[in-house]
PDB file of N, CA, C and O in Angstrom:
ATOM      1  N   UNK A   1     -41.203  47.525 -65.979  1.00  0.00           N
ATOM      2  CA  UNK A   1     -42.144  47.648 -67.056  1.00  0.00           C
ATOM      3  C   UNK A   1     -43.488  47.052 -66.650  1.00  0.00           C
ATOM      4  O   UNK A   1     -44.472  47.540 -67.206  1.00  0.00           O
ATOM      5  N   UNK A   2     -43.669  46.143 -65.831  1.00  0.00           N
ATOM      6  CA  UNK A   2     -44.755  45.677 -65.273  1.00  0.00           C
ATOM      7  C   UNK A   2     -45.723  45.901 -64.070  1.00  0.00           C
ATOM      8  O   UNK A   2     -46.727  45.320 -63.658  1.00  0.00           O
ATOM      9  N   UNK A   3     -44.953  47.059 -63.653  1.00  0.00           N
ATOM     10  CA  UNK A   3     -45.251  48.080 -62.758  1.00  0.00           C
ATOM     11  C   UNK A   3     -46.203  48.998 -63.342  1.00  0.00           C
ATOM     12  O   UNK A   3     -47.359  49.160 -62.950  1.00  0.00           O
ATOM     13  N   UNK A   4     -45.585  49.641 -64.396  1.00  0.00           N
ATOM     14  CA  UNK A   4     -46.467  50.819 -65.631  1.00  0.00           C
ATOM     15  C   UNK A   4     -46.840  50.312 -66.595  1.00  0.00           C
ATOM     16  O   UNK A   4     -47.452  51.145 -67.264  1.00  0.00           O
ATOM     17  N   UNK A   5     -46.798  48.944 -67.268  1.00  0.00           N
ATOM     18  CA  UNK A   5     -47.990  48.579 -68.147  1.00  0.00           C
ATOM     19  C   UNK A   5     -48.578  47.862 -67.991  1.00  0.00           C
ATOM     20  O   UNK A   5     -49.617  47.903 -68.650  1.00  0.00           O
ATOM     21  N   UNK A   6     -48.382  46.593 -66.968  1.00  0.00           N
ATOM     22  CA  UNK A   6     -49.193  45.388 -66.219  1.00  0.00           C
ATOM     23  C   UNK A   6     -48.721  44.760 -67.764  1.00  0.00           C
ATOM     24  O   UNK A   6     -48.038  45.276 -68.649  1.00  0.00           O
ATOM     25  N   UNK A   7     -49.594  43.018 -67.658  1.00  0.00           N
ATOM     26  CA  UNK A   7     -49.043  42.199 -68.521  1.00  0.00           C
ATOM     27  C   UNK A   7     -49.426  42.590 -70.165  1.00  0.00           C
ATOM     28  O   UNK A   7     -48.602  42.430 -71.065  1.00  0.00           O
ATOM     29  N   UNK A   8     -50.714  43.089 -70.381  1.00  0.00           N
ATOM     30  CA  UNK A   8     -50.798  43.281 -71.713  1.00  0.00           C
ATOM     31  C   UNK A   8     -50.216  44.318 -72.161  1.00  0.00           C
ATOM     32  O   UNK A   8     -49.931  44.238 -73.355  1.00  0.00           O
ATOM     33  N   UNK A   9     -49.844  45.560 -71.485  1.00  0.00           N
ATOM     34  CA  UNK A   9     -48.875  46.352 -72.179  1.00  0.00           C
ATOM     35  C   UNK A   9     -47.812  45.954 -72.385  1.00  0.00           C
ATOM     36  O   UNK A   9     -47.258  46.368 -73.403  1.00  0.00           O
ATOM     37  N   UNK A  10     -47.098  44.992 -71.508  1.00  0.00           N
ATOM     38  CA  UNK A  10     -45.777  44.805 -72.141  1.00  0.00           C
ATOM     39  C   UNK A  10     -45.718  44.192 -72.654  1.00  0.00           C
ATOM     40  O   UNK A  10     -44.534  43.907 -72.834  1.00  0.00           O
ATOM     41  N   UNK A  11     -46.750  43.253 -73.497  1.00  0.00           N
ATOM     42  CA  UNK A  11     -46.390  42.687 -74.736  1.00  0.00           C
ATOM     43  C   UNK A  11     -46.907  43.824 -75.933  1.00  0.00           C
ATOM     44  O   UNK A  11     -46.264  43.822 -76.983  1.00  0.00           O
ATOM     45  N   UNK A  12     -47.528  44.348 -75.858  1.00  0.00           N
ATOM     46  CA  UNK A  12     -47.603  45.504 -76.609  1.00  0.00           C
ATOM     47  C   UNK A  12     -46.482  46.305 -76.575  1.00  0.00           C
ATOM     48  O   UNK A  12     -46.496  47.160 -77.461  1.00  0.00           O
ATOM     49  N   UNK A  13     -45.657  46.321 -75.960  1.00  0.00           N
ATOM     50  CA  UNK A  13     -44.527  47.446 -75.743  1.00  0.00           C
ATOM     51  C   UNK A  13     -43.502  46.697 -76.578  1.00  0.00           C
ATOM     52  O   UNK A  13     -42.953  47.180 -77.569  1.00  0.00           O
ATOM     53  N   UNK A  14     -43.297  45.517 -76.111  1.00  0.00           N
ATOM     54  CA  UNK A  14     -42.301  44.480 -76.318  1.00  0.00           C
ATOM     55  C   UNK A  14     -42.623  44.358 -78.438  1.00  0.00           C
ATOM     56  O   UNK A  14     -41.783  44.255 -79.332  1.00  0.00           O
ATOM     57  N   UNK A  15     -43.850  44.418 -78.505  1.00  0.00           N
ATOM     58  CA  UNK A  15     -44.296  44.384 -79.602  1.00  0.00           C
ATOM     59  C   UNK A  15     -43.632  45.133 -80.301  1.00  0.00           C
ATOM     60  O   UNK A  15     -42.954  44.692 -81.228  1.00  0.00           O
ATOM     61  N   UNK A  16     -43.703  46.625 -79.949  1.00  0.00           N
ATOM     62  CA  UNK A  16     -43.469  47.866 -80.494  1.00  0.00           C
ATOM     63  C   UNK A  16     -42.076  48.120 -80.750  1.00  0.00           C
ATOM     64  O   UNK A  16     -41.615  48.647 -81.762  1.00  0.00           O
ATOM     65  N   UNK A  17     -41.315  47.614 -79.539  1.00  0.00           N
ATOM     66  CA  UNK A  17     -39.944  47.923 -79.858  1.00  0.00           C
ATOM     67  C   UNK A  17     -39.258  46.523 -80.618  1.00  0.00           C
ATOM     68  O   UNK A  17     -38.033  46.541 -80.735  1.00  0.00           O
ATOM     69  N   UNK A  18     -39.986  45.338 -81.126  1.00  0.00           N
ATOM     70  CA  UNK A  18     -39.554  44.615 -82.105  1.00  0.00           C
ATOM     71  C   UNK A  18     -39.629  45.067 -83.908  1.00  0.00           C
ATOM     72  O   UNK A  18     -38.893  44.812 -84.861  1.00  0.00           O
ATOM     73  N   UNK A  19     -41.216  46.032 -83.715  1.00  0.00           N
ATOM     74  CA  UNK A  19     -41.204  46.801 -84.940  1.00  0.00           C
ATOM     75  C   UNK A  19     -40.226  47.566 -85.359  1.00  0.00           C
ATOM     76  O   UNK A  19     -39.763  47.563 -86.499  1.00  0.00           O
ATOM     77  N   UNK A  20     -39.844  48.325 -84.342  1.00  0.00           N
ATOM     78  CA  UNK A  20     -38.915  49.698 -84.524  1.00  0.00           C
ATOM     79  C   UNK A  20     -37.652  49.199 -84.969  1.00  0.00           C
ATOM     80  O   UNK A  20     -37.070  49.912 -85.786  1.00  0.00           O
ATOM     81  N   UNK A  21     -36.941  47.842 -84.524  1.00  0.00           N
ATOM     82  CA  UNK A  21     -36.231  47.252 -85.090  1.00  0.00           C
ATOM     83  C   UNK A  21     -35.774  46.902 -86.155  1.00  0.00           C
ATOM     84  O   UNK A  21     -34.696  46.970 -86.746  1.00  0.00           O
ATOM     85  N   UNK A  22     -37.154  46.357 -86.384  1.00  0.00           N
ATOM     86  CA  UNK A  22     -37.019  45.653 -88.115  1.00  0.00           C
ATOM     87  C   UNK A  22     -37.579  47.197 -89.124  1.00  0.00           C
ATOM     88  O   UNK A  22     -37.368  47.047 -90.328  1.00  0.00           O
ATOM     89  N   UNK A  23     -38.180  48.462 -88.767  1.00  0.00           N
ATOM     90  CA  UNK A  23     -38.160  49.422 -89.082  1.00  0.00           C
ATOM     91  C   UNK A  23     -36.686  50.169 -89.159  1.00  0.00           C
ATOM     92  O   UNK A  23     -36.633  50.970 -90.093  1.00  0.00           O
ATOM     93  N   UNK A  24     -35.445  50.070 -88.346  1.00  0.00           N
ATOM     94  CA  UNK A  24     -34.211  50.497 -88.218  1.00  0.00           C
ATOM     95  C   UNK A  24     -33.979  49.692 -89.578  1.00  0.00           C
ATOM     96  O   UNK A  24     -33.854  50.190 -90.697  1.00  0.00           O
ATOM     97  N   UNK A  25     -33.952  48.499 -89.279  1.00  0.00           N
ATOM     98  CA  UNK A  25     -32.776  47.330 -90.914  1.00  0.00           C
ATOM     99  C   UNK A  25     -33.698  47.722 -91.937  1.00  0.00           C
ATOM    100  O   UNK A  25     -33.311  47.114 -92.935  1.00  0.00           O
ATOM    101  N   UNK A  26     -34.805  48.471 -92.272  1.00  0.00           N
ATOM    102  CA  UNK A  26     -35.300  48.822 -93.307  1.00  0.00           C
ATOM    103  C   UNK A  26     -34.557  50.117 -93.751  1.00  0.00           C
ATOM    104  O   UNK A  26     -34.201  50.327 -94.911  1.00  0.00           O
ATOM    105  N   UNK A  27     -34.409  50.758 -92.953  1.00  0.00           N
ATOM    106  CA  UNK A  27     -33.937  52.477 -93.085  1.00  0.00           C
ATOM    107  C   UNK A  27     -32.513  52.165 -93.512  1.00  0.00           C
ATOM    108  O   UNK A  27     -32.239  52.544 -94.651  1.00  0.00           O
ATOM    109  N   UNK A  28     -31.467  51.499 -92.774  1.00  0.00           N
ATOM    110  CA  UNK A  28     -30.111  51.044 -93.232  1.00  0.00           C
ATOM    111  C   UNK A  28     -30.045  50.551 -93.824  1.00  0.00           C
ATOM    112  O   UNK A  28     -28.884  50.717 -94.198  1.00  0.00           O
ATOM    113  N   UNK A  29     -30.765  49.370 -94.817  1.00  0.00           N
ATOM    114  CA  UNK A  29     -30.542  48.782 -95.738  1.00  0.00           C
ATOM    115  C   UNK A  29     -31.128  50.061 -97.005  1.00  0.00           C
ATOM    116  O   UNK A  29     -30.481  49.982 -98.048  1.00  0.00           O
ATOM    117  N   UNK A  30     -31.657  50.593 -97.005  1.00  0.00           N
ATOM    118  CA  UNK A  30     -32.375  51.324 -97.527  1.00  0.00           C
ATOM    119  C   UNK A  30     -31.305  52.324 -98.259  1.00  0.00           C
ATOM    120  O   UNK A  30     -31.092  52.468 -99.463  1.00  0.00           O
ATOM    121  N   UNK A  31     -30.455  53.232 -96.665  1.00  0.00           N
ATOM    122  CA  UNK A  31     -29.599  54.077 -96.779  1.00  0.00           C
ATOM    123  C   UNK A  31     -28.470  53.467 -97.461  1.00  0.00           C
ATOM    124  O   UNK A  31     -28.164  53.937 -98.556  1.00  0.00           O
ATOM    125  N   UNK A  32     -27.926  52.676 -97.077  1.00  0.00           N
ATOM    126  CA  UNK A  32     -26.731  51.707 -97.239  1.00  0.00           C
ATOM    127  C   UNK A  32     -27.039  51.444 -98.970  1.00  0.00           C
ATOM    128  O   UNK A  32     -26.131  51.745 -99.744  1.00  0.00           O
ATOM    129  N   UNK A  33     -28.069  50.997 -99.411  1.00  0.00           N
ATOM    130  CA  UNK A  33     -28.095  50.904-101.169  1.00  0.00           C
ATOM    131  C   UNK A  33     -28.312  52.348-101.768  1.00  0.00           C
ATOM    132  O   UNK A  33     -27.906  52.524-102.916  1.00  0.00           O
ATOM    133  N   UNK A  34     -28.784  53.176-101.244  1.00  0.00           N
ATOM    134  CA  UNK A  34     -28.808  54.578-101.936  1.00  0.00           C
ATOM    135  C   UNK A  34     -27.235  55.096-102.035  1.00  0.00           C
ATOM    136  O   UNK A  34     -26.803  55.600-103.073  1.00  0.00           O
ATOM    137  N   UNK A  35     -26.500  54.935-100.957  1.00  0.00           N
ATOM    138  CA  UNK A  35     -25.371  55.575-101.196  1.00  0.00           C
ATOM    139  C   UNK A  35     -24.146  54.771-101.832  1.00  0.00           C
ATOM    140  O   UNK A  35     -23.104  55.348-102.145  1.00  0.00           O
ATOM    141  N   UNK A  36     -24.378  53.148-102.034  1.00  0.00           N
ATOM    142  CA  UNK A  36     -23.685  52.557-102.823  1.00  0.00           C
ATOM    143  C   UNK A  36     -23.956  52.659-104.393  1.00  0.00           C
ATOM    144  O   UNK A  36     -23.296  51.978-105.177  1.00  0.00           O
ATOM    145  N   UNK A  37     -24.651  53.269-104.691  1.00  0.00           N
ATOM    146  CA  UNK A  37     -25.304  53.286-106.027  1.00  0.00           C
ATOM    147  C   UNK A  37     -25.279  54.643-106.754  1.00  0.00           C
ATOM    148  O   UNK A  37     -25.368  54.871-107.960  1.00  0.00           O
ATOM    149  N   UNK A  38     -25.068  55.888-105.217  1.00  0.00           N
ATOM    150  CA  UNK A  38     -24.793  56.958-105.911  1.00  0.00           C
ATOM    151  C   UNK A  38     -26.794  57.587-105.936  1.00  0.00           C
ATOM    152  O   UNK A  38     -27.302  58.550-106.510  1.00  0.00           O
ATOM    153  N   UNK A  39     -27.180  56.914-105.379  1.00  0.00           N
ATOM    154  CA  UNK A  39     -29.043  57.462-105.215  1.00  0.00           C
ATOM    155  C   UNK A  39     -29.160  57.291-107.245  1.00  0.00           C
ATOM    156  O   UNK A  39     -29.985  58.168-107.499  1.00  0.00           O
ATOM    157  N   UNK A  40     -28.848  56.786-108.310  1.00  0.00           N
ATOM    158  CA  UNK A  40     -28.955  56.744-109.243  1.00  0.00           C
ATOM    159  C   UNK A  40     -28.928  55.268-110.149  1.00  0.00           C
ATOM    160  O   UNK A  40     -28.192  54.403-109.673  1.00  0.00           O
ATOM    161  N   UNK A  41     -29.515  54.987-111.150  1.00  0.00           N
ATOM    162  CA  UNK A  41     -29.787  53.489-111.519  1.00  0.00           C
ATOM    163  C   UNK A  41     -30.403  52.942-110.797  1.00  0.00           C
ATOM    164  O   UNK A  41     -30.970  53.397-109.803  1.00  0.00           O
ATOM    165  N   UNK A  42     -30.383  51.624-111.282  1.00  0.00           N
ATOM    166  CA  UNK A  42     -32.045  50.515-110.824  1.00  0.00           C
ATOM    167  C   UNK A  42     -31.627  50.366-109.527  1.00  0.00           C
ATOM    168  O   UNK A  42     -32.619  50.581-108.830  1.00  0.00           O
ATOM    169  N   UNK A  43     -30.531  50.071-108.724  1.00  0.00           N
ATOM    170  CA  UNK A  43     -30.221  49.498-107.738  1.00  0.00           C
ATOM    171  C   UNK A  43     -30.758  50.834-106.636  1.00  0.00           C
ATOM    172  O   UNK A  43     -30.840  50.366-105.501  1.00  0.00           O
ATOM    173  N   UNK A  44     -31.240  52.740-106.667  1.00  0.00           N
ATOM    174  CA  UNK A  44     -31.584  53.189-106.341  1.00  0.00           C
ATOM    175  C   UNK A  44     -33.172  52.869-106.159  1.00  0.00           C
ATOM    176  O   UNK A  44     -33.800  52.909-105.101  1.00  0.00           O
ATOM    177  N   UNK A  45     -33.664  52.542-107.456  1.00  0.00           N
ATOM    178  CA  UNK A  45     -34.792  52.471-106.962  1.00  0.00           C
ATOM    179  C   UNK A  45     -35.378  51.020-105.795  1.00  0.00           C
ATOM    180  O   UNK A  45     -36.255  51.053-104.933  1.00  0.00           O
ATOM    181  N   UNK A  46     -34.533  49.932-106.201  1.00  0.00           N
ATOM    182  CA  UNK A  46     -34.837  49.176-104.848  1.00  0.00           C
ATOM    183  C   UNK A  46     -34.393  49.974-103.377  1.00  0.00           C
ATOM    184  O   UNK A  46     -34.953  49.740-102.306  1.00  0.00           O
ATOM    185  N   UNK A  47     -33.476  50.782-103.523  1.00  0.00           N
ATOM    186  CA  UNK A  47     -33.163  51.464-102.241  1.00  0.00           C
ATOM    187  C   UNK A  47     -34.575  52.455-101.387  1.00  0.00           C
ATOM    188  O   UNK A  47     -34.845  52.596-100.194  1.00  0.00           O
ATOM    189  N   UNK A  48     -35.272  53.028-102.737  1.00  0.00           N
ATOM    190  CA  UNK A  48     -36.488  53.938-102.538  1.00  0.00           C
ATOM    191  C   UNK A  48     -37.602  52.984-102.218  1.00  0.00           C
ATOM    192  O   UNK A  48     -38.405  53.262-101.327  1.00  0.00           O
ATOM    193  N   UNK A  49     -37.693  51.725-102.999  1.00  0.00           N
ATOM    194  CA  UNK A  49     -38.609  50.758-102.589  1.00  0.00           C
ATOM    195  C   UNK A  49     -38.617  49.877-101.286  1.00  0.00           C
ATOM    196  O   UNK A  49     -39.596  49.182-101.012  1.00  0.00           O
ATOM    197  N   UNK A  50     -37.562  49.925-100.536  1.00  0.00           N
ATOM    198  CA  UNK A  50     -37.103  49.910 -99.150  1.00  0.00           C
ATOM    199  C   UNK A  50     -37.745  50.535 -98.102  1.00  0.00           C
ATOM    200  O   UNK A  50     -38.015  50.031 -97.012  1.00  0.00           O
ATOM    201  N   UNK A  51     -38.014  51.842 -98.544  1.00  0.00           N
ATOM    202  CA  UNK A  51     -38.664  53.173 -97.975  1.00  0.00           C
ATOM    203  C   UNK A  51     -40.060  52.751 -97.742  1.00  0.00           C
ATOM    204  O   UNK A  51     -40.423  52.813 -96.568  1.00  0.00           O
ATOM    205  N   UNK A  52     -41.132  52.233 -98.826  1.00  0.00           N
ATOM    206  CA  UNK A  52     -42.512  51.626 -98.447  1.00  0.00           C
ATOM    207  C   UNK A  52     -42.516  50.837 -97.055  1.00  0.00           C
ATOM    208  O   UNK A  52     -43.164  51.210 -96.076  1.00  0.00           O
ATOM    209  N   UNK A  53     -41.677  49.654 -97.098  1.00  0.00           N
ATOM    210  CA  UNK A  53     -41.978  48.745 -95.887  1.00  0.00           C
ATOM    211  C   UNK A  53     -41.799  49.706 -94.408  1.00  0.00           C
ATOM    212  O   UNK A  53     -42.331  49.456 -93.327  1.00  0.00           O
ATOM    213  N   UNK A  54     -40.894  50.856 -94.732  1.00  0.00           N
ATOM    214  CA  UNK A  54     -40.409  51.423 -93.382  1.00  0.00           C
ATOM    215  C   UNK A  54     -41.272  52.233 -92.786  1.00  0.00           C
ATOM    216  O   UNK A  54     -41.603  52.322 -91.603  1.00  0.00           O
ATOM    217  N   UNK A  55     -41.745  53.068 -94.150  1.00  0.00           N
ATOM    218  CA  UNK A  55     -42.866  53.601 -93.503  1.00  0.00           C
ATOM    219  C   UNK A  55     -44.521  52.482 -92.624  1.00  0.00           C
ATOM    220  O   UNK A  55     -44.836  52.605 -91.441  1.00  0.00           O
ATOM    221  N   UNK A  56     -45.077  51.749 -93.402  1.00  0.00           N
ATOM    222  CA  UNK A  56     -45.693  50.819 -92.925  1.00  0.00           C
ATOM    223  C   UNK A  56     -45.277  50.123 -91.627  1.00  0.00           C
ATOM    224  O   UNK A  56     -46.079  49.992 -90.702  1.00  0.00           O
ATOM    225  N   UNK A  57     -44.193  49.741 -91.574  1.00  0.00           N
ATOM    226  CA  UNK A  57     -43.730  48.710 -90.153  1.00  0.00           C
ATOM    227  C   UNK A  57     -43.626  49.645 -89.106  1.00  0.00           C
ATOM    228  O   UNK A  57     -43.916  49.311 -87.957  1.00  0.00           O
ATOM    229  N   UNK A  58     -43.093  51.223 -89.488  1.00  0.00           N
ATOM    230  CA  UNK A  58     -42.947  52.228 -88.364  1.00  0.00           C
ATOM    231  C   UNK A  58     -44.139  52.687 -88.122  1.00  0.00           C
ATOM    232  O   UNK A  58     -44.131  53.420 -87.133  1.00  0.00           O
ATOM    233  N   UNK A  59     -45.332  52.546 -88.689  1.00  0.00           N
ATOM    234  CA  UNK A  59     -46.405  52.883 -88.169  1.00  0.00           C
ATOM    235  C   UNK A  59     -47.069  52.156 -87.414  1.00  0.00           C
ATOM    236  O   UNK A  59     -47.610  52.640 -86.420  1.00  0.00           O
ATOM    237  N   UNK A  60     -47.174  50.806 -87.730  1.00  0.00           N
ATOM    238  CA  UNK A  60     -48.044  49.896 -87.214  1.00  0.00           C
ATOM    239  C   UNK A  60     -46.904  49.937 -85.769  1.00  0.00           C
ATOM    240  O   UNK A  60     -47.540  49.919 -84.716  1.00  0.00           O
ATOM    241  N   UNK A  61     -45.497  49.982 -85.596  1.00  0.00           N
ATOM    242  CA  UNK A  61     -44.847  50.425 -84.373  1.00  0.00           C
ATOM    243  C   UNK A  61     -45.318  51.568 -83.451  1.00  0.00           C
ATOM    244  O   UNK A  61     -45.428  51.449 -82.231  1.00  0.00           O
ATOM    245  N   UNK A  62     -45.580  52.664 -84.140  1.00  0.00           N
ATOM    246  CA  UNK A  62     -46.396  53.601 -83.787  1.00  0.00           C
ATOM    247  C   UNK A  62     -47.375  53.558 -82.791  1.00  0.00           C
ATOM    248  O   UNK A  62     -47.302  54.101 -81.689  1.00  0.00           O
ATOM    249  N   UNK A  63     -48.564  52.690 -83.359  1.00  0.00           N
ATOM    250  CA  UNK A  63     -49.822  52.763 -82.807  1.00  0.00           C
ATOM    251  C   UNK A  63     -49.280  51.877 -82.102  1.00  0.00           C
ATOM    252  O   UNK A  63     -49.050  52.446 -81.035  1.00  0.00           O
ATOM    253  N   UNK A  64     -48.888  50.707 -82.022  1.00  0.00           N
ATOM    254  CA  UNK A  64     -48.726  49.254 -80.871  1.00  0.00           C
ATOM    255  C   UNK A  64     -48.307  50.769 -79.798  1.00  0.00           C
ATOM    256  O   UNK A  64     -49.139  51.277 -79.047  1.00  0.00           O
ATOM    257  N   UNK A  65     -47.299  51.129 -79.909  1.00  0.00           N
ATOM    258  CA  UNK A  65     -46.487  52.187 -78.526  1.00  0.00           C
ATOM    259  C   UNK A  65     -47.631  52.607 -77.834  1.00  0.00           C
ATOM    260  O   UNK A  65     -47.821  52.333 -76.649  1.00  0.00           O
ATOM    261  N   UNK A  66     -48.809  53.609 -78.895  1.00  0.00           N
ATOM    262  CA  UNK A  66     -49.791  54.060 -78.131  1.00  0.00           C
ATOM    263  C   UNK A  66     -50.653  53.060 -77.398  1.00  0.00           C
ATOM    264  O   UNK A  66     -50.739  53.187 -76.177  1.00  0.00           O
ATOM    265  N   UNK A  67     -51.291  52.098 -77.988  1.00  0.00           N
ATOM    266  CA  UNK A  67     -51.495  51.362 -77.384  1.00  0.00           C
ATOM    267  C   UNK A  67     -51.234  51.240 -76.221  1.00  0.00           C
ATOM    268  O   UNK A  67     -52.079  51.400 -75.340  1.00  0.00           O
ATOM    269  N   UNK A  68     -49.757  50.870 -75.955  1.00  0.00           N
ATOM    270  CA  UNK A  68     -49.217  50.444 -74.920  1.00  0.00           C
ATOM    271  C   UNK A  68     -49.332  51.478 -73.716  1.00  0.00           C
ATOM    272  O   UNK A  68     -49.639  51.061 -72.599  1.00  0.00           O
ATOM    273  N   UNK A  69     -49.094  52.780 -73.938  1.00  0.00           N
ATOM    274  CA  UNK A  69     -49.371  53.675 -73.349  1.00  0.00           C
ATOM    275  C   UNK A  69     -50.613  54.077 -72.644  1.00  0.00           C
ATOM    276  O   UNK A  69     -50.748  54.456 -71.481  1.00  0.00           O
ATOM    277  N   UNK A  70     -51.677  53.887 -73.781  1.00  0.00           N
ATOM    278  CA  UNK A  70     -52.622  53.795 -73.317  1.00  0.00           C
ATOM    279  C   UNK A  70     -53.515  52.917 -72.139  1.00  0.00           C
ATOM    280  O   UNK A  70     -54.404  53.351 -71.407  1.00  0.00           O
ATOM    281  N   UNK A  71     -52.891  51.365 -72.232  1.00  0.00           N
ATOM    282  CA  UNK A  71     -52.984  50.323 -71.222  1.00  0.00           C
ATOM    283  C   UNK A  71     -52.637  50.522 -70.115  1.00  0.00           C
ATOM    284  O   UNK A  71     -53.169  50.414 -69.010  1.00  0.00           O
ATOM    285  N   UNK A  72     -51.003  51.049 -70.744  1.00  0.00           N
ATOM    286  CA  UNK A  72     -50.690  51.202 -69.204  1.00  0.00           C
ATOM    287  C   UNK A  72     -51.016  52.593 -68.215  1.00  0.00           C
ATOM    288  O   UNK A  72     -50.644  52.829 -67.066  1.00  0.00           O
ATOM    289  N   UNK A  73     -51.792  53.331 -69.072  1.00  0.00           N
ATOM    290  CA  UNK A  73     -52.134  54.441 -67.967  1.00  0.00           C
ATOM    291  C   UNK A  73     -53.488  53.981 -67.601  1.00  0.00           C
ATOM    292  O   UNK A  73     -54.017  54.656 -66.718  1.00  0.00           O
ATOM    293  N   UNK A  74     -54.499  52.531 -68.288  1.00  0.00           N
ATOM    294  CA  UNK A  74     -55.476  52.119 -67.611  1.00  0.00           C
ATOM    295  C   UNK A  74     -55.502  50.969 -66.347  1.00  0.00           C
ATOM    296  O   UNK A  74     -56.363  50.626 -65.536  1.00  0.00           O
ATOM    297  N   UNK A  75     -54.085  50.557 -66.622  1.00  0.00           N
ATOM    298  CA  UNK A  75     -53.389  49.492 -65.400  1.00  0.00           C
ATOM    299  C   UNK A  75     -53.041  49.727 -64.191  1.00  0.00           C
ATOM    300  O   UNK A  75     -52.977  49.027 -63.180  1.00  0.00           O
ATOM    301  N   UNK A  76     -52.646  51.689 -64.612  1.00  0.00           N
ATOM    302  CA  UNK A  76     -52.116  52.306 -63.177  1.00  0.00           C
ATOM    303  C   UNK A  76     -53.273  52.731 -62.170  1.00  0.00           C
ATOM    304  O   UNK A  76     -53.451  52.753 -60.952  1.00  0.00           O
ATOM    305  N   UNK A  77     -54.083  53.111 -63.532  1.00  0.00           N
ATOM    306  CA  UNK A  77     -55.735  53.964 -62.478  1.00  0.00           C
ATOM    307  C   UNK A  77     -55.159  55.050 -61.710  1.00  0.00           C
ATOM    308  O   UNK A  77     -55.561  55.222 -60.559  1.00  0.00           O
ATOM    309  N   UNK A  78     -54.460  55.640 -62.095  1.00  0.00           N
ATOM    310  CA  UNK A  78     -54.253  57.258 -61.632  1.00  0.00           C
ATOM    311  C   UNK A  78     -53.056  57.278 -60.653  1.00  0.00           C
ATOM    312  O   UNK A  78     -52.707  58.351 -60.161  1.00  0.00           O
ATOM    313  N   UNK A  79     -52.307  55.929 -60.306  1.00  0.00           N
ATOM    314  CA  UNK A  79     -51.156  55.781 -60.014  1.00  0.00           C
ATOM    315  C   UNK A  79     -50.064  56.411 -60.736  1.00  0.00           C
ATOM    316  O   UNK A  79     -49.688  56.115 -61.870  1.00  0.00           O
ATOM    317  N   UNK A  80     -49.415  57.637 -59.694  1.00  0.00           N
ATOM    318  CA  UNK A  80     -48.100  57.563 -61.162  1.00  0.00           C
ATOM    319  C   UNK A  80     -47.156  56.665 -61.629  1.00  0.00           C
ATOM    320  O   UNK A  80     -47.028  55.480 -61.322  1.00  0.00           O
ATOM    321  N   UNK A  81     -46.326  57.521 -62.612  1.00  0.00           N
ATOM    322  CA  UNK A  81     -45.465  56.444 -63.550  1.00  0.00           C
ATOM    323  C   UNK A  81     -44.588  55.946 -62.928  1.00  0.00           C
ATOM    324  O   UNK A  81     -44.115  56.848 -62.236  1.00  0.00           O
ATOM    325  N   UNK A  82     -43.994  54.900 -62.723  1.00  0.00           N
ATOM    326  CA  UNK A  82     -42.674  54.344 -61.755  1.00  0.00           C
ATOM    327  C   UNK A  82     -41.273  54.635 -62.281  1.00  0.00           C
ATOM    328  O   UNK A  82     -41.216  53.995 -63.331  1.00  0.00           O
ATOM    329  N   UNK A  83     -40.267  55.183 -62.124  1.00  0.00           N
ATOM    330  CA  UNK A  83     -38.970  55.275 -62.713  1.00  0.00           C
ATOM    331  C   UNK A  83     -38.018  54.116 -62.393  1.00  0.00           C
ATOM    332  O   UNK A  83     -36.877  54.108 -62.856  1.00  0.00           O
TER     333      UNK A  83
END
């Protein structure tokens, strides 16, 4: 990883895939109360209100990735990608 993003991408990367994480326990906790509840009554709508943070945390995951991408194709300078 430090090959293709040098040091500030991979904390940007490292960043990104900590979002996507806590974006996953949003989506399962999310899913997990919709289908205990039957997607119906109050306990649905905290399940739907679950849904706000996921979208938000998966975005700001989003851009960190590009980011990262972006760094690291300015780290390589026209070097290709390393496997």
């Amino acid at each position: 990883m430090q090959q293709n993003y040098g040091p500030e991408g991979s904390v940007l990367m490292s960043a990104a895939l900590a979002d996507f994480a806590l974006t996953a326990l949003f989506a399962g906790t999310g899913i997990i109360l919709g289908f205990a509840c039957g997607f119906s009554g109050p306990l649905a709508v905290v399940s739907y209100v679950m849904f706000l943070p996921l979208v938000c945390v998966g975005s700001v995951a989003a851009a960190r990735n590009l980011q990262a991408n972006k760094t690291g194709r300015l780290f390589r300078e026209g070097r290709p990608f390393q496997r």
